[in-house]
Structure formats: C-alpha cells, structure tokens
C-alpha positions, 0 to 999 in steps of 0.5 A: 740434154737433147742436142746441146739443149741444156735442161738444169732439172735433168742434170740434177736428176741425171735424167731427161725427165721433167719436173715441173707440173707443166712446161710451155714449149716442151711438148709430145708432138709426135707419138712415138710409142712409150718414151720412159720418163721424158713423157709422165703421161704416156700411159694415157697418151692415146686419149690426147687428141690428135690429127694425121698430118704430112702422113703421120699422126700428130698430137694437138698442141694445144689441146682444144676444148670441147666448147664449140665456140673455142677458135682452135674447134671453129671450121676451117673457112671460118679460121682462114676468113679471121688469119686473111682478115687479119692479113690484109689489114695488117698491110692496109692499117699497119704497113701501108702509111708510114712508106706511102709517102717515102719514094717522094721524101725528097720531092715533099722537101721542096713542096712544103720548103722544109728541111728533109728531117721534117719531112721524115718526121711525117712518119717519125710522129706516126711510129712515137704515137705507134710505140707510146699507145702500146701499152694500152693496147697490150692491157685493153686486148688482155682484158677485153679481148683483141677484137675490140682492140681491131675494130678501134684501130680499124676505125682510126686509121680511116679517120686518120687517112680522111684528114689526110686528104684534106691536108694533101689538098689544102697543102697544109703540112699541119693538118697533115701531120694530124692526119698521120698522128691520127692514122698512128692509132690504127697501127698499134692494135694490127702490128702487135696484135696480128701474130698472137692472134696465129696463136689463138686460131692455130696449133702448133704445127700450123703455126710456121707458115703463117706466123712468117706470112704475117712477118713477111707482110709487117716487115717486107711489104713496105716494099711494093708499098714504095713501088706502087706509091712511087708510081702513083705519085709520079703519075696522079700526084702524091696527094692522090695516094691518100685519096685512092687509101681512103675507099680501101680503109673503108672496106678493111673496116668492113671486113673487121666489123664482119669477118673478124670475131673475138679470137681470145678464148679461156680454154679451161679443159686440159685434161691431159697436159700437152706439156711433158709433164711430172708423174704425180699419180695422185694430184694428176687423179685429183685434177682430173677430176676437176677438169672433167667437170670443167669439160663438161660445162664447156662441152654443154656451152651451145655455139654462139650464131652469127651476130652473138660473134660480132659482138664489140665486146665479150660477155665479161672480162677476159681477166679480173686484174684491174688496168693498172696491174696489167700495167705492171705486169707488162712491163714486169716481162722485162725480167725474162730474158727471152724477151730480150731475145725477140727485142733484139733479133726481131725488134732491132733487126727489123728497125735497121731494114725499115729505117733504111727507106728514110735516106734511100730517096736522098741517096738515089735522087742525086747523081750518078744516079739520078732517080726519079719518085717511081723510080725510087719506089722500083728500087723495091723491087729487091727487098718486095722479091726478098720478102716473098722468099722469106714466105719459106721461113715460116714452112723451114722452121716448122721442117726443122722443128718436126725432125729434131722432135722427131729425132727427140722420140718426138718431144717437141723443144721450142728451142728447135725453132732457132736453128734455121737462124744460121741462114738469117745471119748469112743473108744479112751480113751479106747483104748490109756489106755489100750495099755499104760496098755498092753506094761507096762506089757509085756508078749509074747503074749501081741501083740493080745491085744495091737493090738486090742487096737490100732484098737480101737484107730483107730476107735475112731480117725475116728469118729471125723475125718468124723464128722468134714469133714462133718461139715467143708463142710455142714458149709463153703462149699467155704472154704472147700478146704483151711480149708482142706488144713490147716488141712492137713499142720498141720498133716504133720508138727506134723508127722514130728516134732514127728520124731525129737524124738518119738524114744527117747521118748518112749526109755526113758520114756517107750511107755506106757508113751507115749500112756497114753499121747496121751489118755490125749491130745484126751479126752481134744480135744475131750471135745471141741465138747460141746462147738461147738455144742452149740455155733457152729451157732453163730459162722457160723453166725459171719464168715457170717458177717465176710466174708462179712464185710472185705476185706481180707476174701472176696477171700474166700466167 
C-alpha cells in the first residue's frame, strides 16, 4: 500500500507484488536496482529501453517499437512540428470562436434588438452542436485514425467563419447563427482530440508540461481571446472580428493538411512489459517468442517519405469493430469510475469558469462600474496571467510523480499524479468566494480585484484539468480518446444548458450567488480526489479484468 495507495491483490497476498498479466499505470519508471516482487521482470530489466533524463536514467513508458515510422521513434523537430500544430490550432479552431464575440454580448443585444439570452445563445448552439458531434468524433479517430478527423474539423471551421462574415456584414442574425453552428464542427475533433494525441507522440515523463500547455490553452485562453476581441471590436467594429479570423483559419489549415501526420499507431512489440508485471516464466517465454516475431516485421517496415505521411487516411483501419460497436463501447466507459472522476474535476470545474464570461458583460457594463466592450475584454487580464501560471502544473505533476516513484523503489503508480490537486482546491475556493464577496459590494474600481479573483479561479481549475489528463492517459491510454471525447460532450452540453438561463440567473439572484455556487459545487468535486488516490489502482485493476472479461468492452482494450 504504497503511500495510502490501497492495492486489493496485495492485501490478499500480504505483499506488494502485482498480479495481473499487465497494469496500465503502474510502471518501473526509475531502475533502482532489484525490486523483489514489486517488479517480476527485474532480471531482464536491463533490456528495457531507456534515456538518461534530469541526470538520472530513465526507463521508457511506453516501450517504443522498433518500426521507424512509430511517433514516439520520429525525430524530435518532427514530434514538436505535430504538438505546436496541434497547439495553435487548438485555440484558433476550438478556444477562439465561442469567446470572439463575448466582450460585445451586451452591445449585440441592442444591435440585433434581441434579448441577451439570444444573443448568448450564439455560442449556446455552437457548444449543443460541439457536444452532440462527439461521438461520432470519438468512433471515426478510433477507427481511421485522428488525422482525418483534424483535417475535417480544420475544414469546417473556416467554412464556418466565412458564413460569418457574411452574417456580420449582412446583419443578419440567422446567417450568423449559421455560421457558428458550422464553425461547431470544427471545435470537436481539436477540443477532444488534442491531449490524447500528447500521449501517442510522448512517453511518460514527457507528458506534464505539455499535457498542461494544452489544458491551459483549451480553458484559459479564452482569456486574451476576450482581450483582444474587445479591443478589436471597439475599435474596427465587431463585424471585422470574423473578417481578420478567416486568413488566420486559412493558414491553420494549412498547417494541418502539412505539418500534422497520423499520430495513431498499433504498437505490436513489447517485448518486456512496461507495466509491473506477474512473474509466469513459462507464458512470458512463449510470448516472447511471439513479440520477437512481431519485432521483426515492424523493425523491417521502411519509413514512410514525406508525402506517404500526409495522407487523409491510413492504409487500413486502425480497428475492425464496426461504427456502431465502437458506438457502444463508449458509451460503455460509463462503467469506470475513473471516468467519472475527469467528468467531474475537469469537465464540470472547467464549465463553471468558462461559463462565467456569459454574464461578465452584463455585470461590468452597468454602474458602478461602467465598462465599455474593451474594457470588458481587459477584465481578462486576470484569469489570461492565471492561465499562464497554471503552464506550472504540467511540470509539478511530473516533479511529484517522479519523487514519490522514486521514494516507491521507482515504481511508478498514476495515482501519483493527484496530489498536486491540494493546491487547485486552494486557489479555487478562494477565488470563487472572493469574487462572489467583490460583486456583492460594488465599488467602481472593484473590476481589478474581481479579475484577479477570477485569474485565481482559472488557475485553480488548470490544476485538475492537467492531473486528470494525465491520469486518464498514464491509466487507460487505449481509452484515452473516447474518455476524452466524453469529457469534451459534457462540457458542451453543460455550456449550452447554462445559456438557457445564466443571464436570468445572475439578473435575479445576483452574481455573487452565482459565484458562491459555483465555489460550493468545485470544493465538493474537488473532495473526490481522496477517494481516487486511495482506491484508484484497484479501480484500474477491476476495469483491467473488465476489459478482458466482457465483450462490449473488448473494442475498447
């Protein structure tokens, strides 16, 4: 039971070993020498693959494969080309136009003489259409692979924006409407998609910082979005947000059609288990015997050029189970209470703070305060310097990570990815208290302290947003995408519900109620982390028998 990890196989033996065949998320990721039976295949342990990292040496988690065209064996420039594509596309196509227009919610309002929910449901259709295309989504990048997927999303997003132009020139609220339905397809494959892909181009202990770079940018970028649309829209006007979109669209998609190669591979050669592992002399001889030969028709694969990468679609399919068995299969990981956990320390956290920028316009624009749409896109400021602290959490995850695996004769437990959510707990509470205290008592400054309350709310809400991923991806890496994608149509749906009637919420009851909510609903979420670090491997171990057991669950494995 290392450090209050409580491990069911190991209370039955009375030892620490593991017992089945191979568990994701438990990994020797520091050779320390002999282990005993924590780790069945220390003997071989020095033909694991390996890298000296932060001066100390390192096994790879996962085991890369010996087929050069594997993405955790391509070069280095050719890794970070895929993660920044991948990146900026990410807040261009996914992040960039639900907040375009938010700063100007409340002057919308009087230019298309419609109520403010109407207005707010510019972005309330978008994330229906966002949630709902995500199963779809999640089956298609299983099946084909994800690089299809970008390149369709890429596509509709800047056919999506074009409409817009045309709706903010005609000033036409329909075509509009249209428009950003349309760019809705675009959001899907980039919001959900993006952190899963961290894990086909990166091992283990590259993971942290990037894995929080992309959470950071899919929930704090909104920030200097509102910033910059504010200003723009005060000063060209807020028609020419879309015009000034549509060239940066074009070269995104640019960018995916060259820079952006399949990142899905089938990696069939693990020799030695990455996993601590069962000792089984006999079977792990008879494996071995396989994998070798499976090793030696990957190692003869020839790399593919150029042009073979760019591709639209693979060679064959990725799986053989038909669209509608993946179809059920992930909405089956509904079973695993792990995904529960990301639902609702990530998905929900997250929907509380982006929500928020629905009624920010209609609580600044009004006296004492007296905001105008650049100013109320300055207000951002605060959770944009948030955002950008919480880069850190990527890089703390991985520190903690590493020295309790250290301190676990260097046996890796993704459970050791969750402590660091004490300080997400910390920053959240305080910041959702104090902004509900801030707009309770107005004063005409009060903007400067409501914003850095709403930085620390953003910060908070990172920290568990890039722990979870990371969790999600060290635990159930085949499942990644689909947990992903679930996580994704949750948000969205939650987005657009609060659109129904946040406006008429905060009108009634006040935003300080409305904040004060929120920081109720994240400490109680929040508590949840005790109970999946302790119980959290003998939940991976249960879905591992799961997985194996029943037939639903086996497109998924």
């Amino acid at each position: 039971m290392p450090f209050g990890i409580w491990d069911p196989a190991s209370a039955r033996s009375g030892s620490t070993s593991d017992a089945a065949p191979s568990l994701n998320g438990t990994a020797l990721l520091i050779d320390e020498g002999p282990v005993g039976v924590d780790v069945s295949i220390a003997t071989d342990v020095h033909l694991l693959k390996r890298i000296v990292y932060k001066g100390e040496e390192t096994i790879l988690v996962p085991q890369p494969s010996d087929n050069p065209n594997d993405p955790l064996q391509w070069p280095r420039w050719q890794k970070e080309a895929a993660f920044w594509t991948i990146f900026f596309n990410a807040i261009i196509f996914a992040i960039l136009p639900g907040p375009i227009i938010a700063p100007a919610t409340f002057l919308l309002a009087g230019i298309f003489d419609m109520p403010l929910t109407s207005i707010a449901q510019l972005s309330g259709y978008q994330l229906l259409v966002v949630g709902a295309f995500g199963p779809f989504v999640s089956v298609l990048a299983q099946k084909y692979g994800k690089r299809p997927q970008f390149l369709f999303a890429a596509t509709a997003a800047t056919i999506g924006t074009a409409i817009c132009v045309a709706g903010a020139e005609q000033l036409n609220y329909q075509t509009l409407l249209a428009g950003r339905i349309i760019q809705g397809f675009g959001v899907t494959a980039w919001e959900s998609l993006a952190v899963a892909a961290v894990g086909d181009l990166f091992y283990l202990h590259e993971r942290g910082l990037r894995t929080s770079i992309l959470v950071v940018a899919l929930a704090g970028t909104a920030s200097i979005v509102a910033i910059i649309s504010g200003a723009l829209c005060e000063g060209v006007g807020w028609a020419n947000l879309f015009v000034a979109l549509l060239p940066i669209d074009v070269v995104c998609l640019l960018l995916t059609v060259f820079m952006l190669p399949e990142t899905q591979f089938v990696r069939k050669n693990v020799p030695l288990s990455s996993s601590v592992a069962a000792d089984d002399t006999a079977e792990k001889s008879a494996e071995g015997q396989i994998e070798r030969l499976a090793s030696a028709t990957q190692a003869t694969a020839l790399p593919y050029t150029y042009w073979q990468r760019l591709r639209p679609f693979p060679d064959r399919p990725f799986t053989n189970d038909s669209v509608l068995r993946l179809l059920l299969a992930a909405v089956a990981h509904l079973a695993n209470p792990a995904v529960w956990w990301i639902l609702l320390v990530s998905g929900v956290l997250v929907c509380t703070f982006v929500v928020t920028a629905y009624i920010l316009s209609q609580i600044f624009s009004v006296p004492p305060y007296n905001l105008g749409v650049a100013a109320n896109g300055y207000f951002y400021v605060g959770p944009f310097l948030g955002g950008l602290l919480a880069v850190s959490a990527g890089p703390l995850c991985d520190w903690t990570a590493r020295a309790l695996a250290r301190r676990n004769k260097g046996v890796f437990e993704s459970e050791f990815r969750i402590p660091v959510n004490v300080l997400g707990m910390l920053c959240c509470g305080l910041g959702w208290f104090l902004f509900a205290w801030r707009v309770d008592h107005p004063v005409a400054t009060g903007y400067y302290f409501a914003s850095f309350c709403f930085g620390l709310a953003c910060f908070g809400v990172s920290v568990p947003s890039t722990s979870a991923g990371l969790y999600i991806l060290d635990s159930f890496p085949r499942q990644a995408t689909a947990i992903f994608v679930l996580q994704m149509m949750l948000k969205n749906f939650i987005f657009y519900g609060f659109s129904m009637f946040i406006n008429t919420w905060a009108a009634e009851a006040g935003p300080g109620a409305v904040f004060r909510t929120f920081g109720i609903v994240t400490l109680a979420l929040m508590a949840t982390c005790v109970p999946m670090y302790i119980l959290g491997k003998a939940n991976r171990r249960f879905m591992h028998g799961i997985y194996g057991k029943y037939k639903i669950f086996r497109a998924m494995d």
